[in-house]
C-alpha positions, 0 to 999 in steps of 0.5 A: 860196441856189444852191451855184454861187454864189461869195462873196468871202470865205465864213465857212463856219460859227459854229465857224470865226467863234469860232475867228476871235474866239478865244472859246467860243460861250457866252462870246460869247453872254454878252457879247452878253447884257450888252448896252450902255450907253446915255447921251447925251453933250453938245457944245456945248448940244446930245446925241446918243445913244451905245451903249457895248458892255460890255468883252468884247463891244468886245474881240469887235468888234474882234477882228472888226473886225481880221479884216475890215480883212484881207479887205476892200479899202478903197474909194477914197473911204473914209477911216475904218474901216481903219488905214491911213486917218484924218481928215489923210489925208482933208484932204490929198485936197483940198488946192489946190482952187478949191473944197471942200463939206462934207457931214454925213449926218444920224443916220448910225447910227442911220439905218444899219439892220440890213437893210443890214449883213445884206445885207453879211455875206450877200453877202461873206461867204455867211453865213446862218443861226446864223451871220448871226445871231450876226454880226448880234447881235455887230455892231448894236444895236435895228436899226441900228449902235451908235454906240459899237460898234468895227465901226459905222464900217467896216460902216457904209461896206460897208453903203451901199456900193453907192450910194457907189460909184455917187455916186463913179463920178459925181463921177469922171465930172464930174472931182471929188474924193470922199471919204468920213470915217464920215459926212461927205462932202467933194467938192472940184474946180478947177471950181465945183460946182452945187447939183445936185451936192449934190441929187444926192447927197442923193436917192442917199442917201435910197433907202437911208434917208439923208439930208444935214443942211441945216444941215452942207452947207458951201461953201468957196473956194480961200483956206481950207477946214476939212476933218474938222477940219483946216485947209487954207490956200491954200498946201496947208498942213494946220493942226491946228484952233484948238480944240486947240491951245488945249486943250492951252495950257489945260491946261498952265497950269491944271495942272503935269504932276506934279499930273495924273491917268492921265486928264488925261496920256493925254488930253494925250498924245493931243491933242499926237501929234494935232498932232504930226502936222500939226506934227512939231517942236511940243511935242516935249518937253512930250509926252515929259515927259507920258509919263514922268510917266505911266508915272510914275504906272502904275507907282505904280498897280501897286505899290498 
């Protein structure tokens, strides 16, 4: 590699990356030794694999994770993997169209293979070496990004970056919205979008060994759209998914408050700020009476 060259970000050695981490280089491979759990999770008849990072090793892939979100610009089109993005902020780009496709990227990373992150990490950061490899052995699994790993999702954008910037500089051209949610794709126009539009994108995608699921391409009209699981009715307005909102009525009337598990509070909690933030006056109550019981309970926890 010629010296003259000049990355945007440069890690320039394992000791500056463990200082970064905030480990030693033996605690960081240990963790790394201890690998992943790997088990299949159901949803609706259907599996998909999940690798699962042991303790320490999540908690180096997130100190990781922050740093790169520090020195890394957010693409335009990227709606996942930095703080500051999420999956309502992604419905709101396409709000009041006469038209919105869905896309899915089928097997998306499992299909995200090493070669990709490595030219990543070579390319930004100037990494090579035992450097590179500890970078690679933190951040993939078997060949490609876990699924279950705190980094998969941003090195997963950056890793196809080049081809999405290339799909995102057509869709400007042809005056439609592209944004980009881990791996659904979302396009949205005043016009109408031919099916060449969706080939288009799909052959782009294969030169990096992607591809779309058939099965997930999904065309909607002005009334109403579902965009990452958020409704988007004619008017603009933003809906949190029927799904959920049933959830958290179920569960209310299955189970009092005060006869709920840590588990079953921190997942209420959870599904109610979700809601809350589509619909700021719903279930303000019931929200802060499930976290005084939960706090309730921690402290209860503690004292054992």
């Amino acid at each position: 590699m010629q010296e003259n060259i000049t990355f945007p970000h440069r890690l320039n050695s394992v000791t500056e990356l463990l200082s970064i981490l905030d480990i030693t280089e033996k605690d960081c491979l240990q963790a790394i030794s201890k690998g992943y759990r790997r088990y299949k999770k159901y949803k609706n008849g259907k599996y998909r694999w999940i690798e699962e990072p042991n303790t320490r090793l999540k908690e180096i892939q997130q100190k990781l994770h922050e740093y790169l979100q520090v020195y890394l610009d957010c693409p335009p089109y990227c709606m996942a993997g930095f703080k500051t993005q999420n999956n309502i902020k992604n419905a709101q780009k396409h709000i009041k169209k006469r038209e919105v496709i869905t896309m899915d990227i089928s097997h998306y990373f499992p299909n995200t293979k090493t070669k990709y992150v490595e030219d990543f990490f070579v390319t930004t950061f100037g990494a090579t070496g035992k450097l590179l490899n500890l970078l690679m052995d933190i951040t993939t699994y078997n060949g490609y990004l876990p699924t279950g790993g705190a980094t998969s999702t941003l090195l997963s954008c950056f890793a196809h970056k080049n081809i999405f910037d290339s799909i995102y500089r057509k869709m400007q051209a042809l005056n439609i919205d592209m944004t980009i949610y881990v791996d659904d794709i979302t396009l949205s126009t005043n016009k109408h979008i031919g099916n060449w539009v969706i080939k288009y994108i799909n052959n782009a995608l294969k030169t990096h060994g992607l591809w779309l699921k058939k099965s997930k391409v999904k065309r909607f009209g002005y009334k109403y759209a579902v965009v990452t699981g958020v409704h988007i009715s004619q008017c603009g307005r933003l809906l949190a998914p029927f799904k959920i909102g049933h959830s958290v009525i179920k569960t209310l009337q299955e189970k009092d408050l005060s006869m709920m598990t840590v588990g079953e509070l921190q997942s209420l909690i959870a599904k109610i700020g979700y809601i809350r933030q589509l619909h700021p006056k719903k279930l303000a109550v019931t929200k802060d009476k499930a976290i005084t019981q939960l706090k309730k309970l921690q402290k209860q926890q503690q004292k054992k």
